[in-house]
C-alpha positions as CSV (number, residue, x, y, z in Angstrom):
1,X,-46.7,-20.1,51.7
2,X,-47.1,-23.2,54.9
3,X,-49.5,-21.5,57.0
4,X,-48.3,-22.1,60.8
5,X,-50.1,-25.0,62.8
6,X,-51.6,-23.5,65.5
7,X,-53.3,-24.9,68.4
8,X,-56.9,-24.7,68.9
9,X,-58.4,-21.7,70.6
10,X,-59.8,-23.4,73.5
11,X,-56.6,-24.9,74.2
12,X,-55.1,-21.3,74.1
13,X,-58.0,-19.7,76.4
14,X,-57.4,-22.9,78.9
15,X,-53.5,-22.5,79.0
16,X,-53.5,-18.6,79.6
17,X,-56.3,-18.9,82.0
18,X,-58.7,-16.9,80.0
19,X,-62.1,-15.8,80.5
20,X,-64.3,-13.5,78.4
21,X,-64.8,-10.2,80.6
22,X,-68.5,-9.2,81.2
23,X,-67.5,-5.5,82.5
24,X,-65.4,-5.6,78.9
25,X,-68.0,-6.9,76.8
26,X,-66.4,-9.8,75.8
27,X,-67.8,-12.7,74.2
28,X,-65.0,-15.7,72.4
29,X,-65.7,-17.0,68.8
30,X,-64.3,-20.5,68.6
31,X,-65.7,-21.6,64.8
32,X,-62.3,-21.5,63.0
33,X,-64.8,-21.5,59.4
34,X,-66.8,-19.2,61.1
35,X,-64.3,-16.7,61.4
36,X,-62.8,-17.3,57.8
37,X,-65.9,-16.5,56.6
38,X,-66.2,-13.0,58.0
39,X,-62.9,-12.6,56.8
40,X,-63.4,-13.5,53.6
41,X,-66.7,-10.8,53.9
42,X,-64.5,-7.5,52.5
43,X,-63.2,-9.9,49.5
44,X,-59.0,-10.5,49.4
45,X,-57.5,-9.7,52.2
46,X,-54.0,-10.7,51.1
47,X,-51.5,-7.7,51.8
48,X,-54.4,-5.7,52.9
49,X,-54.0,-3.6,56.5
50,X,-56.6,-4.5,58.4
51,X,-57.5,-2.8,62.2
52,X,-59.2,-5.2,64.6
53,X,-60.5,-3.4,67.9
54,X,-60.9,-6.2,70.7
55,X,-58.7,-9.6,69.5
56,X,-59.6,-11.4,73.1
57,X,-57.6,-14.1,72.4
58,X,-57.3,-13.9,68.6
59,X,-60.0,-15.8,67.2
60,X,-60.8,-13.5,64.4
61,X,-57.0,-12.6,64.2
62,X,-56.1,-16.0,63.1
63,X,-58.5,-16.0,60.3
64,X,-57.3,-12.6,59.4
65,X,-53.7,-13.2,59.5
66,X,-54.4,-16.7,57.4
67,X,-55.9,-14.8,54.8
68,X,-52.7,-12.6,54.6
69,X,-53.8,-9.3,56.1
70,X,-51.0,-7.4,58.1
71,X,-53.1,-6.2,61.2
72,X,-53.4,-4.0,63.8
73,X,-55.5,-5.4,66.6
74,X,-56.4,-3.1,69.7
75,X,-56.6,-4.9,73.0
76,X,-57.6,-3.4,76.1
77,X,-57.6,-6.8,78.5
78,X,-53.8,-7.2,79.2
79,X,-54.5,-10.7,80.0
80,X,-54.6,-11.3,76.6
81,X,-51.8,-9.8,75.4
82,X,-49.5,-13.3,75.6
83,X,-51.5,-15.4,73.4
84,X,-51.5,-12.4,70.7
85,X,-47.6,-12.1,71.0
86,X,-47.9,-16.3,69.9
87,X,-49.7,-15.4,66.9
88,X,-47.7,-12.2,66.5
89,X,-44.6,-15.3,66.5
90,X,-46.3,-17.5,64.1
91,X,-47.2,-14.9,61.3
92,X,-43.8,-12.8,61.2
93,X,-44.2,-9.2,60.5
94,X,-47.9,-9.6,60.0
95,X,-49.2,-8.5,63.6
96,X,-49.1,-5.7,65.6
97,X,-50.9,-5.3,68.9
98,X,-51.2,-1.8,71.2
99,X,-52.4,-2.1,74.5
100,X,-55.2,0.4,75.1
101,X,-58.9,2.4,74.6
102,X,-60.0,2.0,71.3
103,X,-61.7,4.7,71.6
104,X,-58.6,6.9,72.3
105,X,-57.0,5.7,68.8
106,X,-57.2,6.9,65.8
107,X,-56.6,3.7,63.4
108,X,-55.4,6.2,59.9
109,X,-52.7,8.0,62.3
110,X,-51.6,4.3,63.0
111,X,-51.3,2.1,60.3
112,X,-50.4,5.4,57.4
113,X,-52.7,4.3,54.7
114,X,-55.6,2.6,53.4
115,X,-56.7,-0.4,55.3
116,X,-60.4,-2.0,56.5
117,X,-61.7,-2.8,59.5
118,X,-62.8,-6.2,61.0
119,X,-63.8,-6.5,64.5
120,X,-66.0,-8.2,66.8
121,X,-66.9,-5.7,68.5
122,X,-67.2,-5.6,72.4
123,X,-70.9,-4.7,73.0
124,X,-70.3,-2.1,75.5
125,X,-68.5,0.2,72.8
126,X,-69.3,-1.1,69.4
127,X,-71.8,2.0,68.3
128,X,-69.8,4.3,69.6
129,X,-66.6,3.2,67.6
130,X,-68.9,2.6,64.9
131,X,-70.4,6.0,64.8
132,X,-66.7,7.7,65.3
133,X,-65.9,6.1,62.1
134,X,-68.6,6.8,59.8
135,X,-68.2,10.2,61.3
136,X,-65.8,13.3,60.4
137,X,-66.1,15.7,57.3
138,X,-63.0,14.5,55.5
139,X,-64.7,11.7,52.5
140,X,-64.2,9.4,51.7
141,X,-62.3,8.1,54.6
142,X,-59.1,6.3,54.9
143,X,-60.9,2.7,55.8
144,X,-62.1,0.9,52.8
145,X,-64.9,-1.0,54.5
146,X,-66.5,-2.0,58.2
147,X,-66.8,-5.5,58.9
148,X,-68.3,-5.8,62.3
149,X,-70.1,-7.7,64.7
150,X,-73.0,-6.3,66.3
151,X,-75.8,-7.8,68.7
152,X,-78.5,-8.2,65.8
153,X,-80.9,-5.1,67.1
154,X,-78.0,-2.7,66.5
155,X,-77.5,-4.0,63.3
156,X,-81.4,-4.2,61.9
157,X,-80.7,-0.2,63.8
158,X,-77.6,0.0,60.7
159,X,-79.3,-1.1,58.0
160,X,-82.7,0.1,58.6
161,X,-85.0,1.6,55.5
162,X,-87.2,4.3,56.5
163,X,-90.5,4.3,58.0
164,X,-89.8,0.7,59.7
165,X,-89.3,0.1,63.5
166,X,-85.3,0.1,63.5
167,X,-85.3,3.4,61.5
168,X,-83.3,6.1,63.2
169,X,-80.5,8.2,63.7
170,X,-77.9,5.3,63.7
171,X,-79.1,3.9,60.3
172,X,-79.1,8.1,58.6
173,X,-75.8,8.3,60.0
174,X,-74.4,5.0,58.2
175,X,-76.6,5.6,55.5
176,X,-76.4,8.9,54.0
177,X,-73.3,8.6,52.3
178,X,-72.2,4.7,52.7
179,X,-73.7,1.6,51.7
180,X,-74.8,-0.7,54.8
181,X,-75.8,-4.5,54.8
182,X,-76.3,-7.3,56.7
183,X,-73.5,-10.2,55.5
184,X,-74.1,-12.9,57.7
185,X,-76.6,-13.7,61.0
186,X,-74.8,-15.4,63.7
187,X,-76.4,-17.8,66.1
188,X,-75.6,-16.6,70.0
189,X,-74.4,-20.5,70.3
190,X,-71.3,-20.0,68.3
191,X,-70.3,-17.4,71.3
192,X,-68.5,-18.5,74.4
193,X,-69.9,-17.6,76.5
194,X,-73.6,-17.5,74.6
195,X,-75.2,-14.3,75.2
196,X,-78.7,-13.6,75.8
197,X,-79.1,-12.3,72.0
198,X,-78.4,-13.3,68.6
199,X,-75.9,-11.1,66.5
200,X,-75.1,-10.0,63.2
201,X,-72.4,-9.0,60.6
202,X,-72.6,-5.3,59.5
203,X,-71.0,-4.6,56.0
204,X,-70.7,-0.8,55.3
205,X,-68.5,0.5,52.6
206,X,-67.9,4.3,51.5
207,X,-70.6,6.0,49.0
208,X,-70.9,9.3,47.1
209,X,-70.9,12.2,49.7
210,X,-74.2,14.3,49.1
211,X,-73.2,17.9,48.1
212,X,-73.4,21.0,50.4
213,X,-74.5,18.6,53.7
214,X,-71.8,18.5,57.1
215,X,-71.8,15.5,59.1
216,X,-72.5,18.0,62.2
217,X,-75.5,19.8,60.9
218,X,-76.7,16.1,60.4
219,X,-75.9,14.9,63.7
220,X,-77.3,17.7,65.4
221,X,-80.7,17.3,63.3
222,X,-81.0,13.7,64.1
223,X,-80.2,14.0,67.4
224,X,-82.6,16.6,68.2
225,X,-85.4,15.0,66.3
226,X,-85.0,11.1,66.9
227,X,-84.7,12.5,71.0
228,X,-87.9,12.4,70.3
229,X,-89.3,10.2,67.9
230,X,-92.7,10.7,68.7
231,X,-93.2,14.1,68.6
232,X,-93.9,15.9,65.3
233,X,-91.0,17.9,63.4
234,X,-92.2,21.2,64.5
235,X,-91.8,20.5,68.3
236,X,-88.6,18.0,67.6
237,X,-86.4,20.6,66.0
238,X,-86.9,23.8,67.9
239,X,-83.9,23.2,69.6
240,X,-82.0,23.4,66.4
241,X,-81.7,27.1,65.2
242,X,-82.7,27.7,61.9
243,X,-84.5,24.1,61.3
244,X,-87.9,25.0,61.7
245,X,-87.3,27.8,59.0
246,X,-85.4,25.2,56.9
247,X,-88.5,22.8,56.6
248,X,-90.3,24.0,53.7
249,X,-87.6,24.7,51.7
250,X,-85.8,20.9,51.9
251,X,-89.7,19.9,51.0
252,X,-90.7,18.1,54.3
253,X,-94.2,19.0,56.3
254,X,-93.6,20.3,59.9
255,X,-96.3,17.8,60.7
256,X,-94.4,14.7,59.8
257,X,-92.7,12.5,62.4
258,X,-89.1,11.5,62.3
259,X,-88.8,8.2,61.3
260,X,-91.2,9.1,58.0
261,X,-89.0,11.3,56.5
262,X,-86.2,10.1,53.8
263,X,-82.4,10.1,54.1
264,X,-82.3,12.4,51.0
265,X,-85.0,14.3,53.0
266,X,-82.7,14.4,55.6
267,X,-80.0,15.8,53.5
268,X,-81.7,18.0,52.0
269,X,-82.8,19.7,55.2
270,X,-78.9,19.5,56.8
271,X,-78.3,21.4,53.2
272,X,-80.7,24.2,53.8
273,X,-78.7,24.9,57.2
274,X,-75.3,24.9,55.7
């Protein structure tokens, strides 16, 4: 198949009088290898439905539509919507773009099936999408992977081990039953415009869901205790009923601080509470 020739991105941006929106949290990838790169991050993407959350002006997109996804990008800048519908003209039947709040959508009701998500992710809203996905009791869920840009402290936050610096709730909540990386650094030059920190791509694909533990009871628990990362276990948790109790049984000392204790740990304690 003749892949369309498309014009470059800048010349795009220029012609539709585009500009990346701080109060949006946008920031433009130009690198045309960069951006096959992170789509080539999930493996074959050919006939694959992929959900893109903040296109801009389809950088990533492109790549994804030239490695023969059928996509479902999410834009909420309407200014943008004109040089999608191009690419939505040069890839036939491969793109579809809804104007709106990502946060508002649910991508499974959407595209009816399996499909992975690639984004880079506006700053302003990227954990809270990410945590809505890797949220929910229903596992696994209906995305096969995450493949998403984050600045780079949310992402050492992701991919955290225990006991280290980044370790917290964000890292027990991608954790505890997916597998989280780091694919690929990228240098806050390759963004237009650069901003003030460098960024990484996140990796995270489903795991085995721990027996007997809700996604609530963990949420609530890590909440509660990484409110207050400092404080031992004991004081922590006495806003969550039944926790305190729940210690010796999962095995953990009431003296220990958060970011000490395990995801099983963790698990194990969610467990005791049902």
């Amino acid at each position: 198949m003749t892949r369309p020739l498309l014009p470059p991105l800048r010349d795009v941006i220029a012609r539709h009088g585009l500009s990346a929106s701080k109060a949006l949290g946008q920031n433009f990838l130009f690198d045309e290898q960069l951006l096959d790169r992170i789509a080539a991050i999930p493996g074959s993407l050919k006939g694959q439905n992929v959900y893109e959350v903040g296109p801009g002006p389809g950088g990533l997109t492109r790549a994804l539509l030239r490695a023969g996804a059928n996509v479902l990008a999410v834009e909420r800048d309407h200014r943008c919507l004109p040089a999608l519908a191009e690419l939505a003209e040069a890839f036939p039947g491969q793109l579809r773009v809804i104007e709106g709040d990502a946060l508002k959508i649910d991508p499974a009701k959407e595209i009816g099936g399996p499909f992975h998500i690639l984004s880079n992710l506006p700053y302003n809203v990227g954990t809270a999408l990410a945590v809505g996905w890797l949220g929910g009791d229903t596992w696994p869920p209906e995305w096969l992977s995450l493949t998403l840009m984050f600045q780079r402290e949310v992402a050492d936050r992701i991919v955290a081990p225990a006991a280290s610096d980044a370790y917290g709730r964000l890292a027990i909540l991608a954790q505890w039953r997916s597998h989280a990386k780091i694919a690929m650094p990228v240098h806050r030059s390759a963004f237009t415009p650069p901003p003030k920190v460098m960024s990484a791509v996140v990796h995270i694909t489903p795991g085995e869901a721990p027996e007997g533990v809700k996604m609530a009871v963990l949420e609530k628990l890590t909440a509660a205790a990484f409110g207050q990362r400092r404080k031992m276990l004991r004081q922590s948790l006495k806003a969550v009923p039944g926790a305190l109790d729940a210690l010796e049984p999962a095995g953990i000392a009431a003296d220990r601080r958060p970011e000490t204790v395990t995801i099983p740990e963790w698990c194990a304690l969610a467990r005791q509470l049902g």
